[in-house]
LOLO-982558 format. One record per residue (C-alpha): chain; residue number from 0; residue in one letter; x, y, z. Coordinates in steps of 0.5 Angstrom, whole numbers. Layout:
BEGIN
['A', NUM, 'A', [X, Y, Z]];
...
END
This chain:
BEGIN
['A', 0, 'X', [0, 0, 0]];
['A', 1, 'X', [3, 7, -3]];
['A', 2, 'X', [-3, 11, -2]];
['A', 3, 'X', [-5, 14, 5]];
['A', 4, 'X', [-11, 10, 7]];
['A', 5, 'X', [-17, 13, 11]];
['A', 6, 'X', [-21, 8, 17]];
['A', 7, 'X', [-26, 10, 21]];
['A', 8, 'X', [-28, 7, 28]];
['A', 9, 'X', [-32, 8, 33]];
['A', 10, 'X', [-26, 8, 38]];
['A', 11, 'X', [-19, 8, 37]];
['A', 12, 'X', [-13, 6, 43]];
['A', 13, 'X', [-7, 8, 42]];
['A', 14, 'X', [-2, 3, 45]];
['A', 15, 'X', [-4, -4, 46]];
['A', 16, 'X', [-1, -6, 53]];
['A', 17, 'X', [-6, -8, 58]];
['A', 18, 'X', [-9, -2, 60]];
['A', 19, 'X', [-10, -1, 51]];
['A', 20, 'X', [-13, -8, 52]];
['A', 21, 'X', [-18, -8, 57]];
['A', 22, 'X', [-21, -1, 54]];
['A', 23, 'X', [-21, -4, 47]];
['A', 24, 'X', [-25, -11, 51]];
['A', 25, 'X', [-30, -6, 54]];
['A', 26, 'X', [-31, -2, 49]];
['A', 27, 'X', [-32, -9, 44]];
['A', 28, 'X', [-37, -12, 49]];
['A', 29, 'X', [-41, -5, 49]];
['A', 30, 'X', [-41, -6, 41]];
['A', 31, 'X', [-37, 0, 38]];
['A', 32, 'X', [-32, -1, 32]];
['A', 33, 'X', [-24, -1, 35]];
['A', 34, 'X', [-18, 1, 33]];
['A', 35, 'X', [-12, -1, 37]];
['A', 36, 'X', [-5, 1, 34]];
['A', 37, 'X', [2, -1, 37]];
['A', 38, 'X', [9, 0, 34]];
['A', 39, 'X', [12, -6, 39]];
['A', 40, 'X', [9, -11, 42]];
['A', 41, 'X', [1, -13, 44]];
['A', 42, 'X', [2, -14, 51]];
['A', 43, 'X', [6, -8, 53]];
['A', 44, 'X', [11, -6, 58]];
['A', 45, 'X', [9, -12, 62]];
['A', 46, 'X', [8, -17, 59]];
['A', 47, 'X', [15, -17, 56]];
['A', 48, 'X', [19, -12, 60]];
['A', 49, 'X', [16, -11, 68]];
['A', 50, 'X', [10, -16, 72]];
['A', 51, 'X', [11, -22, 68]];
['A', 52, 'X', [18, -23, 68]];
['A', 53, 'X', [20, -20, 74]];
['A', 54, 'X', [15, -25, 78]];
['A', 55, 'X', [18, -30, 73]];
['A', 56, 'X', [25, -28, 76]];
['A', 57, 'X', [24, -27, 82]];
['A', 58, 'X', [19, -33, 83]];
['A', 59, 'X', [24, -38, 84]];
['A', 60, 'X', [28, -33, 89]];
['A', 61, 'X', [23, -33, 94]];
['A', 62, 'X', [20, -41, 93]];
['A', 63, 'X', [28, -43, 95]];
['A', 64, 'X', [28, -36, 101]];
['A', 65, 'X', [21, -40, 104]];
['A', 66, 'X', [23, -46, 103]];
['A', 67, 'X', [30, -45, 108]];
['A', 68, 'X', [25, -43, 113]];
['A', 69, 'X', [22, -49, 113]];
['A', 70, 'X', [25, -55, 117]];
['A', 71, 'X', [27, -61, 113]];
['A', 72, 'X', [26, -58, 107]];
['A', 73, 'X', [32, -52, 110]];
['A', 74, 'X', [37, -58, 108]];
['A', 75, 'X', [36, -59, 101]];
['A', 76, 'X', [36, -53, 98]];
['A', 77, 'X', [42, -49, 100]];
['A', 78, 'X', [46, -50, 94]];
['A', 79, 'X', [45, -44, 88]];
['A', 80, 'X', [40, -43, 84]];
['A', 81, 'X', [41, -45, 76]];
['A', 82, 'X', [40, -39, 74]];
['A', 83, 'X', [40, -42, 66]];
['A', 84, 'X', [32, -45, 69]];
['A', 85, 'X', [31, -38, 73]];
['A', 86, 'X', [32, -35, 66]];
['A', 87, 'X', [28, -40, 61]];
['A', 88, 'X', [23, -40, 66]];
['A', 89, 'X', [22, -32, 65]];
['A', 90, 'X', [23, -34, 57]];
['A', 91, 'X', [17, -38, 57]];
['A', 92, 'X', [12, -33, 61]];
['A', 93, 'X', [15, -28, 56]];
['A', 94, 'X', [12, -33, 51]];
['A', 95, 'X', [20, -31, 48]];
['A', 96, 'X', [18, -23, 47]];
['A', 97, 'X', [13, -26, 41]];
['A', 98, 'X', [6, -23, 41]];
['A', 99, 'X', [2, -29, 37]];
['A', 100, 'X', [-3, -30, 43]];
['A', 101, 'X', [-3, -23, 45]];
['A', 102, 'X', [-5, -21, 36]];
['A', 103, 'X', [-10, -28, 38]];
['A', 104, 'X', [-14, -25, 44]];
['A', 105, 'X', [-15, -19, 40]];
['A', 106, 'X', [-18, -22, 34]];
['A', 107, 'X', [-23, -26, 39]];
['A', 108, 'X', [-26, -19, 40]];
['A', 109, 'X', [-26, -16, 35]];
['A', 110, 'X', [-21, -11, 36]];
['A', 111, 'X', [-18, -8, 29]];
['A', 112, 'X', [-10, -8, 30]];
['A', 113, 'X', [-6, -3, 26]];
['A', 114, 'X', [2, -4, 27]];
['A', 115, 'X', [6, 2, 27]];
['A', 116, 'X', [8, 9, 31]];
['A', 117, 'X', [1, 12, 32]];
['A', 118, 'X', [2, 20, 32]];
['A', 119, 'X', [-5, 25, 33]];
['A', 120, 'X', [-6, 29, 27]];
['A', 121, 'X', [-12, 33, 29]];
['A', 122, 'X', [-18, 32, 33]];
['A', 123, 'X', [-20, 25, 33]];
['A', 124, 'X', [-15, 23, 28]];
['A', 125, 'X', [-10, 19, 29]];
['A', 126, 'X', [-5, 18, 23]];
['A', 127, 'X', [-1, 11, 23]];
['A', 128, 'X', [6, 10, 20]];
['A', 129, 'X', [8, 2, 19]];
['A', 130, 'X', [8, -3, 14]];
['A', 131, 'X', [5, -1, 8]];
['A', 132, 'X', [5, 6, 9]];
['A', 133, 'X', [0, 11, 13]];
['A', 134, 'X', [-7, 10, 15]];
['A', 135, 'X', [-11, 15, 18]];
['A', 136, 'X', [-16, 13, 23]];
['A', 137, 'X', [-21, 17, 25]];
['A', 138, 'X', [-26, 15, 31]];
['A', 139, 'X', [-33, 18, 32]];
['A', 140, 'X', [-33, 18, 40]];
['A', 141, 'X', [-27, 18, 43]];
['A', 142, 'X', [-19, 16, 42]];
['A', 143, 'X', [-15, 13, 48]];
['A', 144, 'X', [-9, 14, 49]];
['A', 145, 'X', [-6, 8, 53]];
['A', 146, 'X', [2, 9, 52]];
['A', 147, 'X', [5, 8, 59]];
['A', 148, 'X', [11, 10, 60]];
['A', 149, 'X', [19, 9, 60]];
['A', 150, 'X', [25, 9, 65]];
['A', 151, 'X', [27, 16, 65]];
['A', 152, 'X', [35, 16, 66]];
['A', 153, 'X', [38, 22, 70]];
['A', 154, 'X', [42, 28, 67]];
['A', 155, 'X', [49, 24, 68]];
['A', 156, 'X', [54, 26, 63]];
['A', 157, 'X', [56, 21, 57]];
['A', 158, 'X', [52, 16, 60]];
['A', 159, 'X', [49, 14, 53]];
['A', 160, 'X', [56, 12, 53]];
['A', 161, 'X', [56, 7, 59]];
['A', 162, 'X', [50, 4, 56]];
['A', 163, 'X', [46, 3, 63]];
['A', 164, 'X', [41, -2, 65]];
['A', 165, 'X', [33, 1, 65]];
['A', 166, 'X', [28, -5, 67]];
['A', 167, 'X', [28, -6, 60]];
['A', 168, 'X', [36, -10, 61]];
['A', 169, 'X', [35, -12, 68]];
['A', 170, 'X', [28, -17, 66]];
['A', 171, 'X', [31, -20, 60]];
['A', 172, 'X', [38, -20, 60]];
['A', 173, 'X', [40, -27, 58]];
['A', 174, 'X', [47, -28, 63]];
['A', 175, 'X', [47, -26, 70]];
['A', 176, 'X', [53, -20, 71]];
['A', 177, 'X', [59, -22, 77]];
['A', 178, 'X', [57, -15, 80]];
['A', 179, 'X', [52, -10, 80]];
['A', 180, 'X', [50, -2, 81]];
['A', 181, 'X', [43, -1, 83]];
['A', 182, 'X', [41, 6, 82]];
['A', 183, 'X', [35, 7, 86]];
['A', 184, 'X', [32, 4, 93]];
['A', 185, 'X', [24, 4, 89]];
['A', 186, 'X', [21, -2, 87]];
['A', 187, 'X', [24, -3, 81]];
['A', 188, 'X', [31, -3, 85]];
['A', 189, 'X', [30, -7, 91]];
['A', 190, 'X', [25, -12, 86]];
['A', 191, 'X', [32, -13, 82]];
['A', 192, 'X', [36, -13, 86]];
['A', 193, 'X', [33, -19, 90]];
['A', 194, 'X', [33, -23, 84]];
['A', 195, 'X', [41, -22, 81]];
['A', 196, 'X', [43, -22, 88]];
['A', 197, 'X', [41, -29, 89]];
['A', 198, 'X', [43, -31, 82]];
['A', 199, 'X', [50, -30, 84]];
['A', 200, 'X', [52, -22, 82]];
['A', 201, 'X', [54, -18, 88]];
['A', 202, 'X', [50, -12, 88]];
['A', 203, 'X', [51, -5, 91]];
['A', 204, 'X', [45, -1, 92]];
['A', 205, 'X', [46, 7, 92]];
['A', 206, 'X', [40, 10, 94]];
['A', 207, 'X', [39, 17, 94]];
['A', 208, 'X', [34, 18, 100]];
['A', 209, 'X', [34, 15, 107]];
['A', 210, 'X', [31, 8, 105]];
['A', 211, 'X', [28, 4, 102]];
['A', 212, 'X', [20, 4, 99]];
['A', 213, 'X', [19, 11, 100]];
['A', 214, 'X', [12, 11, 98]];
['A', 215, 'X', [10, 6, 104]];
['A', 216, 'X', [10, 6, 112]];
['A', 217, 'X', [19, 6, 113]];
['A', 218, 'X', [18, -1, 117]];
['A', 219, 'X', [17, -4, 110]];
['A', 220, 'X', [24, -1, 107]];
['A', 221, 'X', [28, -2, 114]];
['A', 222, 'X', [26, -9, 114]];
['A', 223, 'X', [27, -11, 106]];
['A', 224, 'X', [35, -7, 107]];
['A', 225, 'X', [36, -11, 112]];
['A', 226, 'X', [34, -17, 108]];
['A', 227, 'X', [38, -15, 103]];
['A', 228, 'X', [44, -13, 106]];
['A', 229, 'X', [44, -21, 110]];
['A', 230, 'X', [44, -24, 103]];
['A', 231, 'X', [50, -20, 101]];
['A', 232, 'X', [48, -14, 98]];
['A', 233, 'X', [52, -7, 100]];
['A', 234, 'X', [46, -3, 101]];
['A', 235, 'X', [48, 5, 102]];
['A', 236, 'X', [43, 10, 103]];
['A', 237, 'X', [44, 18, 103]];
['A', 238, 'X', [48, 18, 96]];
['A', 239, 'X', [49, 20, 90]];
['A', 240, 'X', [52, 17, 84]];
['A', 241, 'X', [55, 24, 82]];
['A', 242, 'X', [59, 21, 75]];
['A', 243, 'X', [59, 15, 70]];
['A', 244, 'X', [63, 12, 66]];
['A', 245, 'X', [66, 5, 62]];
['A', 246, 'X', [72, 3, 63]];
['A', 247, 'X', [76, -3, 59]];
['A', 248, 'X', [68, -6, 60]];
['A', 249, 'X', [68, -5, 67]];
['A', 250, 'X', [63, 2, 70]];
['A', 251, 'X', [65, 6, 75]];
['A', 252, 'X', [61, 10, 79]];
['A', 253, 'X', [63, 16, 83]];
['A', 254, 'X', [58, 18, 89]];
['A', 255, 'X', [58, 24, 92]];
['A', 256, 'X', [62, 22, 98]];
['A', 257, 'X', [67, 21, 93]];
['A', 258, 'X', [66, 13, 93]];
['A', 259, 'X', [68, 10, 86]];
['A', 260, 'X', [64, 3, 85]];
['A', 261, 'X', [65, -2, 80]];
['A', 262, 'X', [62, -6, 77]];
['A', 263, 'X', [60, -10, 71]];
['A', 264, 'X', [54, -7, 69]];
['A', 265, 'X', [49, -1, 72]];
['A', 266, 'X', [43, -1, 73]];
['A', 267, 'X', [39, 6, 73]];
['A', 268, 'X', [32, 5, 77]];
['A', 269, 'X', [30, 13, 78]];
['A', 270, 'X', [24, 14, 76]];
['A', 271, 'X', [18, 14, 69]];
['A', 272, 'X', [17, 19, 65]];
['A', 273, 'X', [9, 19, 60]];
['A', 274, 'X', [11, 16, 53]];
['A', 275, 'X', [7, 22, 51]];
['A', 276, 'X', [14, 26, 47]];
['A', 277, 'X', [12, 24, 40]];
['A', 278, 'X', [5, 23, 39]];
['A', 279, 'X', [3, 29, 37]];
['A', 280, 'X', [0, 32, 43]];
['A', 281, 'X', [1, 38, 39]];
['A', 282, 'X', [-3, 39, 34]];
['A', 283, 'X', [-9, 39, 39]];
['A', 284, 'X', [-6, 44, 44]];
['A', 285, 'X', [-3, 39, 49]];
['A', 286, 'X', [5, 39, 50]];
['A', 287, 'X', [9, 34, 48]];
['A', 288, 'X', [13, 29, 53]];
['A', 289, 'X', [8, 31, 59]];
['A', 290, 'X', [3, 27, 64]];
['A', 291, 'X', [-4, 28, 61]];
['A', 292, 'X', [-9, 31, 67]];
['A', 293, 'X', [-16, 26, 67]];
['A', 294, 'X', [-23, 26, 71]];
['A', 295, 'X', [-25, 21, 74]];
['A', 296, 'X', [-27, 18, 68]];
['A', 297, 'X', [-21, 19, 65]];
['A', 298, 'X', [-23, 24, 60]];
['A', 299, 'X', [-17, 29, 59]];
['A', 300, 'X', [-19, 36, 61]];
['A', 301, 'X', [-22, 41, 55]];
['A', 302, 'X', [-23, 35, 50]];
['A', 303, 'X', [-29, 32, 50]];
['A', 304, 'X', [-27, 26, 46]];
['A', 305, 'X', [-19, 24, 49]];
['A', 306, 'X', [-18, 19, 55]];
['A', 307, 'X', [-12, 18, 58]];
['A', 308, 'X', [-11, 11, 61]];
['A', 309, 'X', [-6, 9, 65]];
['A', 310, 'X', [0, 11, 67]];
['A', 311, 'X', [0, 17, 62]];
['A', 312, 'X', [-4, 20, 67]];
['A', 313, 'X', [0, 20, 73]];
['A', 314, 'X', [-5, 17, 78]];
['A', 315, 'X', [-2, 11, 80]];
['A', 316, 'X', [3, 8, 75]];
['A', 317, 'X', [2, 1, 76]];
['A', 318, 'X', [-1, -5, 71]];
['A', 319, 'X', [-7, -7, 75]];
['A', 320, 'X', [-10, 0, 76]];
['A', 321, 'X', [-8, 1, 69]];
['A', 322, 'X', [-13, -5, 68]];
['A', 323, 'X', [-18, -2, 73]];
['A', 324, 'X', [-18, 5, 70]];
['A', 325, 'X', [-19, 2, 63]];
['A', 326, 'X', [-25, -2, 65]];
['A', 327, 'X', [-28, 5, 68]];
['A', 328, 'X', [-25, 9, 61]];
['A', 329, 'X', [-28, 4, 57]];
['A', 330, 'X', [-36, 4, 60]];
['A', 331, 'X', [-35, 11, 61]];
['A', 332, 'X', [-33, 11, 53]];
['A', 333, 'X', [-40, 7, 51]];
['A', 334, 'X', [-44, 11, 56]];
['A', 335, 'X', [-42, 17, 52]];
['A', 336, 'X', [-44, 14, 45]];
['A', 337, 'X', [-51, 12, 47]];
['A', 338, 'X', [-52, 18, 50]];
['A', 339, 'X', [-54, 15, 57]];
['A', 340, 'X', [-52, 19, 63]];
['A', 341, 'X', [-46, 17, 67]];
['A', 342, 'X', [-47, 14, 74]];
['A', 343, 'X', [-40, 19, 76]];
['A', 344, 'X', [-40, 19, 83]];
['A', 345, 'X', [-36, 16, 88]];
['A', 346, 'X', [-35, 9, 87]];
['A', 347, 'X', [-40, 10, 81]];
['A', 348, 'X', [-39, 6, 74]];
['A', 349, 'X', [-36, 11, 71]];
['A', 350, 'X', [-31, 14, 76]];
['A', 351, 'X', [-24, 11, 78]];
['A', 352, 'X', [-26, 13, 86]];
['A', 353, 'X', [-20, 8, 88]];
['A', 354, 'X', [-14, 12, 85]];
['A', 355, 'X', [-15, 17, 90]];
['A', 356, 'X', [-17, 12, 97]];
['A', 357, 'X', [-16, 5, 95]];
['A', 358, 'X', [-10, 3, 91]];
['A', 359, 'X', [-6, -4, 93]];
['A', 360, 'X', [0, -5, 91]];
['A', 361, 'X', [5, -11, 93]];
['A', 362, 'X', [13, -11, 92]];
['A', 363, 'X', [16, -19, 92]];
['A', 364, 'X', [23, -18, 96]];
['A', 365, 'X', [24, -22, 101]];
['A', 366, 'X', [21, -20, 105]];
['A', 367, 'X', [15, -19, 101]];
['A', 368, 'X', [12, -11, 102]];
['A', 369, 'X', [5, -10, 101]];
['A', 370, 'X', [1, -4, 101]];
['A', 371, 'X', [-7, 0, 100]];
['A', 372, 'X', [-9, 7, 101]];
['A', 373, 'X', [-6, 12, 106]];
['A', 374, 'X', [0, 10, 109]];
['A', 375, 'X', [0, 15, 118]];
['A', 376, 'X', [4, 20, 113]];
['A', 377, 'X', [-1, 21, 108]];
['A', 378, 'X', [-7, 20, 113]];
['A', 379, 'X', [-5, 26, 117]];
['A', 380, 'X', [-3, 30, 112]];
['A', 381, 'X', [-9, 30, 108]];
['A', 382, 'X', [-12, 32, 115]];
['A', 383, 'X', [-15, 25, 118]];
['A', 384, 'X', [-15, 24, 125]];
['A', 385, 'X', [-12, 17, 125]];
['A', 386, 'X', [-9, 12, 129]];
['A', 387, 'X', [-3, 8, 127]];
['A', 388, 'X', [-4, 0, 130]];
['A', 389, 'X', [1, -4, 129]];
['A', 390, 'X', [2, -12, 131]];
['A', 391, 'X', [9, -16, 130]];
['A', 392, 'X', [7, -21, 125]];
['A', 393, 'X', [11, -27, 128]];
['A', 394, 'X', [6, -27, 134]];
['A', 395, 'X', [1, -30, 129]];
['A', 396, 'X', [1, -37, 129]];
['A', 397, 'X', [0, -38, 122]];
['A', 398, 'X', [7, -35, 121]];
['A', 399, 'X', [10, -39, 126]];
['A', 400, 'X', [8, -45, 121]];
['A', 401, 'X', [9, -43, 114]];
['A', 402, 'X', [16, -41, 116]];
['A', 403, 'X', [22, -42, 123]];
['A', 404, 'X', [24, -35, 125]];
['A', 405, 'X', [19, -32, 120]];
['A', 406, 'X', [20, -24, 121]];
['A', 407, 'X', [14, -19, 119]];
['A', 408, 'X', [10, -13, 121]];
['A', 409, 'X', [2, -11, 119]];
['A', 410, 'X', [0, -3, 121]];
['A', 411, 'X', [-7, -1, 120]];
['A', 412, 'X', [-8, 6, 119]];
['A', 413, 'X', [-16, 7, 123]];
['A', 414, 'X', [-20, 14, 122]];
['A', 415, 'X', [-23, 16, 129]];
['A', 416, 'X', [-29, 20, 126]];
['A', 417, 'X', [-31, 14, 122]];
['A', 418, 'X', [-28, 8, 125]];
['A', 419, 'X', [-26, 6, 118]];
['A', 420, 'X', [-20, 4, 116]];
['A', 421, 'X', [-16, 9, 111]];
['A', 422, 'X', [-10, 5, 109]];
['A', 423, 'X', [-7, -2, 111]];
['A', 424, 'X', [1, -4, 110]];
['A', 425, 'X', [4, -11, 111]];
['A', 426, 'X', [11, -14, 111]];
['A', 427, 'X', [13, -21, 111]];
['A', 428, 'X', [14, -28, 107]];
['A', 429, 'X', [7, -29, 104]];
['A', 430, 'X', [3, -23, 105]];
['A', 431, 'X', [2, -20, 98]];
['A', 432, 'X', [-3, -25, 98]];
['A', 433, 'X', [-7, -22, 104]];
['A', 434, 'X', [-7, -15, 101]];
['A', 435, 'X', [-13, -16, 97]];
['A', 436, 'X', [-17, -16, 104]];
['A', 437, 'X', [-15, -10, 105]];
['A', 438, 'X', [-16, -7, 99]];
['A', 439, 'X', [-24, -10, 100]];
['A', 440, 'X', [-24, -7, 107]];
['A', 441, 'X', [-20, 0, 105]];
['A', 442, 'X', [-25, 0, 99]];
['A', 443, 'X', [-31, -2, 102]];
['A', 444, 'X', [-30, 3, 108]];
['A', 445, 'X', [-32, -3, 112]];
['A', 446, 'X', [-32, -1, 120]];
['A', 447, 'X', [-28, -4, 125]];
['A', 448, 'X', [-35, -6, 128]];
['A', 449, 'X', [-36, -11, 123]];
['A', 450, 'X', [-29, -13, 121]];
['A', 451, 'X', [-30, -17, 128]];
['A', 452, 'X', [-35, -22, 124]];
['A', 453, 'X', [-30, -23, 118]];
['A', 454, 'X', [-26, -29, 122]];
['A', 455, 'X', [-21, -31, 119]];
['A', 456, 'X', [-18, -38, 118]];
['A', 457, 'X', [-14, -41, 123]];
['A', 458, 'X', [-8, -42, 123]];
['A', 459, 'X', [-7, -37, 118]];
['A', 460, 'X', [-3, -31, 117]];
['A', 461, 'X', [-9, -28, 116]];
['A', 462, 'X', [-11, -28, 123]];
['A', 463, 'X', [-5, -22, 124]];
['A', 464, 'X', [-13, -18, 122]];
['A', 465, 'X', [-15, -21, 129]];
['A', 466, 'X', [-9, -19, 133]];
['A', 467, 'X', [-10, -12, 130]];
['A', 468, 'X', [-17, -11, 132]];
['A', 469, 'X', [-15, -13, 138]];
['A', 470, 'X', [-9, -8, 139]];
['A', 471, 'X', [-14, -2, 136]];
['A', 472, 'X', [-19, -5, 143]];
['A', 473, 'X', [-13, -5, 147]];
['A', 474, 'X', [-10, 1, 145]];
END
C-alpha cells in the first residue's frame, strides 16, 4: 500500500499494552468498532519487560527463601539456583518477546489491530506509520491514549555512552553480570536487585534518600534493607551517583561522597516518564512528553473525545490500576456514545474512585511489601484524625508455621471520626496474597465494628486481622 488509506472506527486506542487491552475488550463488548495501534509488542511493557518476567524471576527466588525457613526442607535447598531455568522460566512467560497470543485475543473481540507508531493528527484522527504506508484512523466518539511510560534516566554526562540498564535490560538480560550497580531504592530497585543478588551477582545498591520503598510505611523499606544486606547486597543510602563511565568494559561510578564502585553493568531504576513525546499532542494543543490530567472517567481535561489511560495519567502507574482505570474508561466511553448519563459519583460505574483511596500495591522481596490506601504520613497530611496500630506478625501462628523465625509487620491505619480504615501495609514472607482483604476493607469503607465478624481462618497468616483489631480495642 503506497497511498495513505483512511478508516473509521468508533474507537481508536493508541498502545496495546494491558491498560489498550482492557479499553479495547470494553468498548467491544458494549458493541463500538475498535482500532487499537501498536508500534512494539501486544501485550506491552508488562508483558515482556516488567510484571510478568520480573515475577517470573523472582519466583524462584523467594519458592527456595520460603523453603529455607521450613524444617526438613531447609537442607535440600542451599545450593544456588540454576540460573539457566530462572532465565528460561522467565523466557516462557515472556512467550520469548512473540505477541502471537496476545494478536489472537485481540482477534477473539474483534478488536482491529493497525501495527505502527500512531501519531494524533488532529482531533479525533490518528495518522499510523508502519508496514505499508500511512493510514488515518478516524474515530467518531473517543481516542485512547494508553502509551504507558519509560525508564526515565538522569541527566549524567556521557551516560549513553555507558549504555546502563533500565527495567527493560534488567528483566530480559540472558546472562547473570558478576557485579551490579542499582540506582535507586523503589520497587524496580529492590525487585531487581533480589533477583540478581540471589542468582550469583554482587550487587550494591546506592539510593538517594534515607531508605527503602519511600511511598510505604518506613518499617517496610527497613525491613527489605536488612533482608537485602543478609543476603550480601551492599546497601547504602543517602548517596548520589555524581558520574558514570565505562572503563575497558568495567563501570565505575562516583557518588557524591567520592566513593567509586565498580561493577559489571549499572542498573538505573530512578523514575518513569509518559511516553507522550511523539504522539502528536501538539496538534491538539496539549504539550508533548507531558502526564496527561484526566477526570474521574478518564476524559482529558478541554477534550470532550481524548482519554488518557494508565500511567499516562500519572495517577497510580501500576498495571493493575491501569486495568481498573480501563475498564471505568471504556464503560465511560460507551455510555457517552449512547447518550446515556454517566453514573459519576464516587464508586460509580463511570469514575475510578480507587485511585484516590484504594490503590493496592505489593513489591515481591524478600520479605514481601504489600500496600493499600494512605500510608500514617499520608493519612495525616490529608487532614484525617488517624490512629496507626501495629502488630509484629511473628506473634501469629499461622506465620510460625509457614516459616521458622518468620519476621514481619502489619499496620492499620483507622480513621477515628468513622472508625474505618483508611490504609493497610504489610511485610513478610507470603502477604501479598493477604492485600486483597485489605483493599476490600479499604475500598468497601468496612467499619471495625464489622470487621469483628469476618473470621479468619486458623491457623493463617491472615489471623495478624484478628491480632490488629484487638490492638486497635486495646489500644
Amino acid at each position: 500500500m503506497t497511498e495513505t488509506e483512511t478508516n473509521t472506527y468508533d474507537v481508536v486506542v493508541l498502545g496495546a499494552g494491558p491498560v489498550g487491552e482492557n479499553v479495547a475488550d470494553r468498548t467491544r463488548a458494549a458493541g463500538l468498532t475498535t482500532a487499537v495501534v501498536e508500534s512494539e509488542l501486544v501485550g506491552g511493557e508488562c508483558s515482556y519487560w516488567a510484571c510478568m518476567p520480573s515475577k517470573a524471576l523472582l519466583r524462584p527466588v523467594i519458592a527456595r527463601a520460603d523453603a529455607r525457613r521450613v524444617p526438613g526442607l531447609r537442607q535440600s535447598v542451599q545450593g544456588p539456583l540454576d540460573a539457566a531455568a530462572v532465565l528460561a522460566h522467565r523466557d516462557y512467560y515472556t512467550s520469548g518477546w512473540k505477541d502471537d497470543g496476545q494478536v489472537r485475543w485481540l482477534d477473539s473481540i474483534g478488536a482491529d489491530l493497525h501495527r505502527g507508531h500512531g501519531r494524533l493528527s488532529g482531533p479525533r484522527e490518528v495518522t499510523v506509520t508502519g508496514p505499508g504506508g500511512e493510514r488515518v484512523l478516524t474515530a467518531r466518539h473517543a481516542v485512547a491514549v494508553c502509551t504507558g511510560s519509560r525508564a526515565a534516566l538522569p541527566g549524567l554526562p556521557g551516560l549513553d555512552t555507558v549504555k546502563p540498564w533500565t527495567s527493560r535490560e534488567a528483566t530480559s538480560s540472558t546472562s547473570v553480570p558478576g557485579r551490579l550497580i542499582v540506582v535507586g531504592g523503589g520497587v524496580v530497585a529492590t525487585e531487581m536487585a533480589t533477583v540478581w543478588q540471589a542468582l550469583g551477582s554482587r550487587v550494591t545498591l546506592l539510593v538517594r534518600g534515607k531508605g527503602l520503598l519511600p511511598r510505604m510505611e518506613p518499617f517496610a523499606g527497613e525491613l527489605i534493607a536488612e533482608a537485602l544486606t543478609e543476603a550480601g547486597a551492599d546497601v547504602r543510602t543517602g548517596v548520589s551517583v555524581e558520574s558514570v563511565t565505562r572503563e575497558n568494559g568495567t563501570v565505575v561510578a562516583v557518588t557524591d561522597t567520592g566513593d567509586r564502585v565498580e561493577a559489571d553493568e549499572i542498573l538505573f531504576a530512578t523514575g518513569r516518564a509518559p511516553r507522550t513525546d511523539d504522539i502528536g499532542l501538539e496538534t491538539i494543543g496539549l504539550d508533548p512528553g507531558s502526564w496527561l490530567p484526566v477526570d474521574d472517567s478518564l476524559r482529558v481535561t478541554g477534550h470532550d473525545w481524548l482519554y488518557a489511560v494508565g500511567d499516562v495519567n500519572h495517577r497510580a502507574l501500576l498495571t493493575h490500576q491501569g486495568k481498573y482505570q480501563a475498564r471505568v474508561a471504556g464503560a465511560a466511553i460507551a455510555a457517552r456514545a449512547a447518550g446515556e448519563t454517566l453514573l459519576a459519583e464516587p464508586w460509580g460505574a463511570h469514575a475510578a474512585t480507587a485511585d484516590h483511596t484504594a490503590v493496592p500495591q505489593v513489591v515481591f522481596t524478600d520479605p514481601e511489601a504489600a500496600a493499600v490506601g494512605l500510608s500514617l504520613a499520608e493519612a495525616e497530611q490529608a487532614g484525617h484524625r488517624v490512629k496507626a496500630v501495629d502488630v509484629d506478625l511473628s506473634t501469629v501462628s499461622g506465620a510460625g508455621l509457614y516459616a521458622d523465625g518468620y519476621q514481619g509487620r502489619a499496620r492499620m491505619i483507622v480513621d477515628l471520626e468513622d472508625e474505618i480504615l483508611r490504609g493497610v501495609t504489610l511485610v513478610g514472607p507470603g502477604v501479598g496474597e493477604l492485600i486483597h482483604s485489605a483493599t476490600v476493607a479499604v475500598a468497601g469503607h468496612v467499619p471495625i465494628s464489622r470487621l469483628w465478624h469476618a473470621v479468619p481462618s486458623y491457623p493463617t497468616i491472615s489471623e495478624v486481622w484478628l491480632r490488629l483489631l484487638e490492638a486497635y480495642r486495646d489500644a
